[in-house]
C-alpha positions in Angstrom: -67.6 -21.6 21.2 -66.3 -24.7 23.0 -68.3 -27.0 20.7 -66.2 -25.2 17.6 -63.1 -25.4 18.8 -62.6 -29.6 19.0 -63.6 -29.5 15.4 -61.5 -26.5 14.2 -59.0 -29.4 16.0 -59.6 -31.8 14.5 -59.7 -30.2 11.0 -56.6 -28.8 11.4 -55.4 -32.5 12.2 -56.7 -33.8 9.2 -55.7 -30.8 7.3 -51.7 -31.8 8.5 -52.1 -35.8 7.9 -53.3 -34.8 4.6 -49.9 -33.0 4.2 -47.8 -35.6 5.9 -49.7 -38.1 2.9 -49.2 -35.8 -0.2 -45.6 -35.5 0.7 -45.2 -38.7 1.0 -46.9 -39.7 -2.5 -44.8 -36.6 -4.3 -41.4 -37.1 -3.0 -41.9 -40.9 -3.8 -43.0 -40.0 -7.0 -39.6 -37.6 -7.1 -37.7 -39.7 -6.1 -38.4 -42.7 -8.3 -38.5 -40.5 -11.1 -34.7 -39.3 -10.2 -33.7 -43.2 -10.1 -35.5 -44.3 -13.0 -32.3 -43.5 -15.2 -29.8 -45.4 -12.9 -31.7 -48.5 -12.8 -32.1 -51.9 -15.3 -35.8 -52.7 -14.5 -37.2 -49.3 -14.9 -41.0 -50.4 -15.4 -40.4 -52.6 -12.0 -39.3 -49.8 -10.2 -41.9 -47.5 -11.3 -44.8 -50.1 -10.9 -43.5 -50.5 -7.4 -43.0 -47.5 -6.6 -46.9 -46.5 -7.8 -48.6 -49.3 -5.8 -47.0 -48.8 -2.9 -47.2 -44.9 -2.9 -50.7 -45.5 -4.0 -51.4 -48.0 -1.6 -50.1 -46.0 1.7 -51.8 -42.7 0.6 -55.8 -44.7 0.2 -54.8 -46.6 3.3 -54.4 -43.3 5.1 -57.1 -41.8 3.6 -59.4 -44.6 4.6 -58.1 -45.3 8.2 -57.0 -41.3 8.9 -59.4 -39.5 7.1 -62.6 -41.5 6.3 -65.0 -40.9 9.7 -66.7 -38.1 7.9 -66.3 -35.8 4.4 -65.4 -32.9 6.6 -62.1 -35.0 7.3 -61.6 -35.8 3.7 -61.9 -32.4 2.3 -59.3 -31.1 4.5 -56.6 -34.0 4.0 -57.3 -33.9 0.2 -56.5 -30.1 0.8 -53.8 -30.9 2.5 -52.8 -33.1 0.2 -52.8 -30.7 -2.6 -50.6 -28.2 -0.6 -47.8 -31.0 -0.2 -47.6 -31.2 -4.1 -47.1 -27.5 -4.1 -44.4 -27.6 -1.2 -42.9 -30.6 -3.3 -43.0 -29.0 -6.6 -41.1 -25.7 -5.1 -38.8 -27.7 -3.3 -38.0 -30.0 -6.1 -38.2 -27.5 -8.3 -34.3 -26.7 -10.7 -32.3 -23.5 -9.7 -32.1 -22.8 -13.4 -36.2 -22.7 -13.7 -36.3 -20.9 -10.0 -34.2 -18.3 -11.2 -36.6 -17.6 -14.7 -39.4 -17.6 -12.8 -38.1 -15.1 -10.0 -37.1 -12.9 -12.7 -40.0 -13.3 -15.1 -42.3 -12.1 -11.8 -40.0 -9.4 -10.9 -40.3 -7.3 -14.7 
């Protein structure tokens, strides 16, 4: 039992920098997308905006996550749960409220 629990640790802590990185990439990737209209240079600013939120996110994965594929499979999981918190959260009242009521009937 106390050999299990430092991993269960430690996968846990992998499991929440994954989710600290895929929040990271999405709201970037939100974010940009919400400026791209206000802005003169759009292909700079998406450009940008993809290398460096591509650059953090495989520099974490690499320094955070890359001592063993145990590590890796749970920050790419938690990676994948940040694009669903992001995608509720960003998500429009108007479609909020069509989905709550499409699951309700």
């Amino acid at each position: 039992m106390s050999e299990i629990l430092p991993l269960v640790w430690e996968l846990l802590w992998a499991l929440v920098e994954g989710v600290l990185l895929g929040v990271f990439f999405y709201a970037g990737l939100w974010w940009t997308v919400r400026r791209l209209s206000s802005v003169k240079q759009v292909g700079l600013l998406f450009l940008g905006s993809l290398l460096l939120r591509t650059a953090v996110v495989m520099l974490g994965f690499y320094f955070l996550l890359g001592d063993s594929w145990q590590h890796l499979l749970a920050g790419l999981s938690g990676f994948v749960v940040a694009r669903v918190i992001v995608i509720r959260l960003t998500r429009p009242v108007d479609k909020l409220k069509t989905t709550v009521m499409a699951d309700s009937s």
